[in-house]
C-alpha positions as CSV (number, residue, x, y, z in Angstrom):
1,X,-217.2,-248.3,-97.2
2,X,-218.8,-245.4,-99.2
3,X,-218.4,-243.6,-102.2
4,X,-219.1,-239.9,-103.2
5,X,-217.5,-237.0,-105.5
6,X,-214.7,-234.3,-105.1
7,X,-214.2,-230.9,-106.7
8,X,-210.6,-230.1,-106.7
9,X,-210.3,-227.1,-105.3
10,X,-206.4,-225.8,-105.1
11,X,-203.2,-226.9,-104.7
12,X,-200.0,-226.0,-102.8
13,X,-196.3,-226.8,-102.8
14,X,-196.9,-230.2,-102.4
15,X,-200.8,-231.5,-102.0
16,X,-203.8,-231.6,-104.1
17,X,-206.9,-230.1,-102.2
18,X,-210.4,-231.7,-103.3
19,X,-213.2,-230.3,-101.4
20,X,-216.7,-232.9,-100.5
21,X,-219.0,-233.6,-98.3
22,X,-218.0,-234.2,-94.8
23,X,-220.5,-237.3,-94.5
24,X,-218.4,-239.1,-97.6
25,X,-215.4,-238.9,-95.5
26,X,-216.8,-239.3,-92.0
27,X,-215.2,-242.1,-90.1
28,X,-213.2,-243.6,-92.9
29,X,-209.8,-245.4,-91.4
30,X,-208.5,-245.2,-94.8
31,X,-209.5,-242.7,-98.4
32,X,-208.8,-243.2,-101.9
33,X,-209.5,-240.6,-104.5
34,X,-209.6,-241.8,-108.1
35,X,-209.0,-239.3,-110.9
36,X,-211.0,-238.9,-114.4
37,X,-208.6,-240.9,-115.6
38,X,-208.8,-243.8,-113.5
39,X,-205.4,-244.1,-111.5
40,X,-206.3,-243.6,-107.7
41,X,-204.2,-242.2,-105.2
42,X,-204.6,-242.5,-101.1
43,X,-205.4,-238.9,-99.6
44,X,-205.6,-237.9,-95.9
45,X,-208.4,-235.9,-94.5
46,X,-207.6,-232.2,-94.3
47,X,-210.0,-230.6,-92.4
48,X,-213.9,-231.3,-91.7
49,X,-216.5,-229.2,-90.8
50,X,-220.0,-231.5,-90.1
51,X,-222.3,-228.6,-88.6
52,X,-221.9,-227.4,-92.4
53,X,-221.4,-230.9,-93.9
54,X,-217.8,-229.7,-95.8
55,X,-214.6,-231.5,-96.0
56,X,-211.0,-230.4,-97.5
57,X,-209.0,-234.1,-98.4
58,X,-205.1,-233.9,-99.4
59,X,-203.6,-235.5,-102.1
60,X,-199.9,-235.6,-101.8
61,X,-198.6,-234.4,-105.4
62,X,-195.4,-237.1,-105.3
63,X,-197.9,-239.7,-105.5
64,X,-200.0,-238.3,-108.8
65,X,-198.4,-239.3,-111.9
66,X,-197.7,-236.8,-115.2
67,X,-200.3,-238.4,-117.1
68,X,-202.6,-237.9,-114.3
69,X,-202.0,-234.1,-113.6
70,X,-202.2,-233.4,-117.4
71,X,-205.6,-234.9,-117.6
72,X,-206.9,-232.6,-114.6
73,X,-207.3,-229.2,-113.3
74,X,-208.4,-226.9,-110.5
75,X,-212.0,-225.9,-110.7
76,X,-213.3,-222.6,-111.9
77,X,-215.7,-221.1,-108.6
78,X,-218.3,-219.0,-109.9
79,X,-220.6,-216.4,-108.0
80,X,-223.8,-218.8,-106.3
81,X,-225.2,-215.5,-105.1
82,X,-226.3,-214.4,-108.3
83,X,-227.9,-217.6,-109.2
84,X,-231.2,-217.0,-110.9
85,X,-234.1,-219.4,-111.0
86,X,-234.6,-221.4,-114.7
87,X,-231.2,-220.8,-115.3
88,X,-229.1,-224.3,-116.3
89,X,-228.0,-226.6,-113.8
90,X,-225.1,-229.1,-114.4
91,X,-224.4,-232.1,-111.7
92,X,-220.8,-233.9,-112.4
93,X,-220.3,-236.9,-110.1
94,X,-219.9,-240.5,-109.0
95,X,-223.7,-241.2,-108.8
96,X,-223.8,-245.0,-107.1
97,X,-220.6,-245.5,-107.1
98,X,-220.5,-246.3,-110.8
99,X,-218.0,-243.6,-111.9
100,X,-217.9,-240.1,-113.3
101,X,-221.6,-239.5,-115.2
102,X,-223.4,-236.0,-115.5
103,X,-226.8,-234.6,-115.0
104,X,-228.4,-231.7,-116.0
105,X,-231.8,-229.6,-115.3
106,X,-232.3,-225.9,-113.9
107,X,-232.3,-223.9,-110.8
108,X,-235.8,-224.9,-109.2
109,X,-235.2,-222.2,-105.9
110,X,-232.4,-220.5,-104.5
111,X,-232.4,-219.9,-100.4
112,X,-233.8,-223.4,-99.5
113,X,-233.8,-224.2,-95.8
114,X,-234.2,-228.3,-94.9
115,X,-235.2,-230.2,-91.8
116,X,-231.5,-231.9,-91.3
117,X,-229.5,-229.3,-92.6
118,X,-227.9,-226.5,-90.2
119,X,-225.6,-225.0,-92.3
120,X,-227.9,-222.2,-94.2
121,X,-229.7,-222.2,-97.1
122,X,-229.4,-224.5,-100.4
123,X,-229.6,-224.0,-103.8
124,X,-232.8,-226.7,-105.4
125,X,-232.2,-228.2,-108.6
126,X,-233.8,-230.9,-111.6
127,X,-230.6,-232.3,-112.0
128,X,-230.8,-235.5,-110.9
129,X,-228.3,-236.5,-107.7
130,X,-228.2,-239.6,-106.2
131,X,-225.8,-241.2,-103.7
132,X,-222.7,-241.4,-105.2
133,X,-223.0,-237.4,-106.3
134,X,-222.4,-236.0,-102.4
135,X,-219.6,-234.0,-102.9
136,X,-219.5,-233.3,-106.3
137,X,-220.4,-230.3,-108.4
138,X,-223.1,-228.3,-109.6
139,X,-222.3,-226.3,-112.2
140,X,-223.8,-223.1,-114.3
141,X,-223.6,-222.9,-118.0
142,X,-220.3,-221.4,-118.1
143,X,-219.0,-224.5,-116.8
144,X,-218.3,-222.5,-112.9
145,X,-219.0,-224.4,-109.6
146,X,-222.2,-223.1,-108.2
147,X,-222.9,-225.5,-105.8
148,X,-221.4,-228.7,-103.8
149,X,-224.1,-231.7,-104.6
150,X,-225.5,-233.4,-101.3
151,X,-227.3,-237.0,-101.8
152,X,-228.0,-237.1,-98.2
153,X,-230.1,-234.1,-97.9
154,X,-231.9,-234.9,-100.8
155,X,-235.8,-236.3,-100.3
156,X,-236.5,-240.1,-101.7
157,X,-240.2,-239.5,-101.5
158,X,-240.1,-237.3,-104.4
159,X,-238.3,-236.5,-107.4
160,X,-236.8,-233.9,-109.5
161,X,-235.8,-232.2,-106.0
162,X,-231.7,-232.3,-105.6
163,X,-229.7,-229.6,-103.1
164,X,-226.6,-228.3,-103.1
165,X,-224.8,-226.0,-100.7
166,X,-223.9,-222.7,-102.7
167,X,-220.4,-222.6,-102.8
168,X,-220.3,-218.0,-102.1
169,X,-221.5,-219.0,-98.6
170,X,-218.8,-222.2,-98.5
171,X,-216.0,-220.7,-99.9
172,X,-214.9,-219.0,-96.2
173,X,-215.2,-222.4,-94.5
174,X,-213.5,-224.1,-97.3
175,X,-210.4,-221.8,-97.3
176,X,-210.5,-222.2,-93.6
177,X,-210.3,-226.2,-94.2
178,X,-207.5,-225.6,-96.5
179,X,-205.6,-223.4,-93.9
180,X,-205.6,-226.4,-91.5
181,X,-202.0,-228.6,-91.1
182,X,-202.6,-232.0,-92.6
183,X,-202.9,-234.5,-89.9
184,X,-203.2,-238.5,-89.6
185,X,-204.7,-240.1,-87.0
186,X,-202.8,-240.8,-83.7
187,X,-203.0,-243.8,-81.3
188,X,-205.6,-244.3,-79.0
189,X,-202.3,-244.3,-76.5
190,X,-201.2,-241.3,-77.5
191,X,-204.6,-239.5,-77.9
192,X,-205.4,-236.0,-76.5
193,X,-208.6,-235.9,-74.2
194,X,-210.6,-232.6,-73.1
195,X,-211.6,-233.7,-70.0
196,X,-215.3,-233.7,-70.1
197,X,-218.4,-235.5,-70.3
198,X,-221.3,-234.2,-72.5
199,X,-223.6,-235.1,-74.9
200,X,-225.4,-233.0,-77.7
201,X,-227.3,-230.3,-78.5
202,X,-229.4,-230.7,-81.2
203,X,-230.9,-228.7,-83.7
204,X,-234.5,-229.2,-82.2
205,X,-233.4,-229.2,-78.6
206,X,-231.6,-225.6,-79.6
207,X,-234.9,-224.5,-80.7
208,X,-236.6,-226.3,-77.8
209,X,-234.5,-224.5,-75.2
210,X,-233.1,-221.6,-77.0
211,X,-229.3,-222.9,-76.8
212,X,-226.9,-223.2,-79.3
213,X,-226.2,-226.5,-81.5
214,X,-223.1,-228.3,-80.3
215,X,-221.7,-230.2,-77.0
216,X,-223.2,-229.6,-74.1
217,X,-220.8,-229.6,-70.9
218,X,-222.6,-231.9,-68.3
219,X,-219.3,-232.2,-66.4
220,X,-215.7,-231.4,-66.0
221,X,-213.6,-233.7,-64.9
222,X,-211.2,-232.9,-62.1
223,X,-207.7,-232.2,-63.5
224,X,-208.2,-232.2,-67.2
225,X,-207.6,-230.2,-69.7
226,X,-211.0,-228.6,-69.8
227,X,-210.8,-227.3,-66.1
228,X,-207.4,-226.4,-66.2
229,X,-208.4,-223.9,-69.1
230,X,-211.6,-222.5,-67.3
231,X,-214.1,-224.6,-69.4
232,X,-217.6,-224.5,-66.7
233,X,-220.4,-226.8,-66.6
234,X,-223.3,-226.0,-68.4
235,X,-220.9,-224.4,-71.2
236,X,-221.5,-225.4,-74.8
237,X,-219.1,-226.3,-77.4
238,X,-219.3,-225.1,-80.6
239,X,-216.0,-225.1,-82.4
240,X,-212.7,-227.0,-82.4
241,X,-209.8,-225.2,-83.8
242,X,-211.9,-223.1,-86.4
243,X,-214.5,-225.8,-87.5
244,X,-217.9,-226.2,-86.4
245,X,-218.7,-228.7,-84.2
246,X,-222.3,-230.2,-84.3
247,X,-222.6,-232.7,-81.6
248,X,-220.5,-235.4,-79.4
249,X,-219.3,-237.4,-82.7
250,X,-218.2,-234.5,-84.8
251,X,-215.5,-233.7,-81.9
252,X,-214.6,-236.8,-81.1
253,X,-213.8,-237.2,-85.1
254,X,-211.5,-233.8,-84.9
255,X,-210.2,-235.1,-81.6
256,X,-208.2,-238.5,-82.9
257,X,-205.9,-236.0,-84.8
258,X,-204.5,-234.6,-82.0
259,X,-201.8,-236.0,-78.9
260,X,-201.9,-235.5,-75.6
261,X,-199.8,-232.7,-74.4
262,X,-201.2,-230.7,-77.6
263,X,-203.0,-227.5,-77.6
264,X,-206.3,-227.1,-78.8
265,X,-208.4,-224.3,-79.2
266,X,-212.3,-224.4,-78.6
267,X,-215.3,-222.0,-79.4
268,X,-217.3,-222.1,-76.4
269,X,-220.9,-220.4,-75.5
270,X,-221.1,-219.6,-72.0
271,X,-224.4,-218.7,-70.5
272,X,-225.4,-216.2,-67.9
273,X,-227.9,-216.0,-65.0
274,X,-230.6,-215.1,-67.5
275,X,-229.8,-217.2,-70.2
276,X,-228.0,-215.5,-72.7
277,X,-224.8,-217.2,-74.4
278,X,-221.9,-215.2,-75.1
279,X,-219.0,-216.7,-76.9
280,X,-215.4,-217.1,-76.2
281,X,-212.2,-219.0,-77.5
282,X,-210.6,-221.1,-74.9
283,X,-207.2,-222.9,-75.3
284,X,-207.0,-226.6,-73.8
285,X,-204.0,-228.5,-73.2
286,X,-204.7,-231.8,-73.6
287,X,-204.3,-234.2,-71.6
288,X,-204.5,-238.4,-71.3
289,X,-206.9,-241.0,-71.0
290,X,-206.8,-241.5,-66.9
């Protein structure tokens, strides 16, 4: 079990779309988002991106009563670019899992980059965030989401240091979540499979040996998916239908949405003879468990 925040971010014909962080919803069987006002609702993952550590949950409208959508709202985005340092900071969230409390302080730095992080840079703030906050928002004084709060990047050894991913360089990942047809799990006997064995790239082994972050293709297996669409050995994996994909568990997470028979499509880095990666969508079939 774990608990963390949401911002809602829009809404369509007939779901609710709350944006958090992608490690609040990771490998949850089932989700339940609970309003301001206290009635709670079960919501299906959307989309997920871990490489930038975003998620987009759906919250079917037919299941949110009157009282409930009276009491809430879509959030207001504001510009994070512009953010200037000693300007107020506002954190709204679920800190511990207690319920809805705020926090306040300033921006400390703009641009941040952290050991752990891979999706840019981060916006440092007083405001105090604990777990319980991922997910949640960081507001300016006009009451406009700055920043997404994110416990788990957050240092334990010292405090008065909180992140937050800047929501100008989310928002195109975010609407890209949004985009994405809401899916639930399939079976295990009904599950699509690429076809290949890997394992991952990470961030220090990309700096190590000058590759990109994602799944390394160690081998394709004869008549799947994967070889049928051209995918190589020695290939890297880097997306999966639009989202970043940041090692072996961030696929197989995207992966238990879809059947066998479907078609995927990958982002792929392919090297050449010197070394160089050049990138290229492939579309898998996929195909079953042998």
């Amino acid at each position: 079990e774990s608990a963390g925040s949401g911002i809602i971010i829009s809404q369509n014909d007939s779901e609710l779309l709350v944006v958090t962080n992608n490690h609040v919803v990771e490998g949850s069987d089932t989700l339940t988002v609970t309003f301001n006002d206290g009635n709670s609702v079960e919501a299906q993952i959307k989309g997920t991106d871990s490489a930038r550590d975003l998620a987009v949950v759906a919250v079917p409208l037919d299941k949110i009563s009157d009282d409930t959508m009276n009491a809430i709202k879509v959030a207001t985005l504001g510009d994070s670019d512009s953010l200037k340092v000693g300007e107020p900071a506002i954190a709204i969230g679920n800190a511990l899992g207690y319920g809805q409390s705020v926090t306040s302080g300033i921006v400390s730095a703009t641009e941040r980059t952290l050991d752990g992080y891979e999706g840019g840079t981060l916006i440092q703030t007083d405001a105090a965030i604990n777990p319980g906050n991922s997910g949640g928002a960081l507001l300016n004084a006009n009451g406009e989401v700055i920043g997404i709060n994110s416990a788990k990047i957050n240092s334990s050894a010292v405090e008065g240091m909180g992140f937050a991913i800047p929501i100008s360089d989310a928002s195109d990942v975010i609407q890209n979540l949004m985009n994405k047809e809401t899916r639930s799990k399939v079976s295990d006997e009904e599950r699509g499979y690429l076809g290949i064995k890997g394992y991952d790239v990470s961030e220090e082994g990309a700096q190590m040996y000058n590759m990109p972050t994602g799944v390394y293709v160690k081998e394709v297996m004869s008549g799947g998916g994967a070889e049928k669409a051209g995918l190589t050995k020695g290939s890297i994996i880097t997306g999966f239908e639009g989202s970043s994909i940041s090692g072996m568990s961030s696929l197989q997470e995207q992966l238990q949405y879809y059947k066998a028979g479907e078609e995927v499509t990958l982002t792929v880095q392919i090297p050449d003879k010197n070394g160089e990666y050049t990138e290229k969508d492939i579309k898998v079939t996929l195909g079953k468990n042998s």
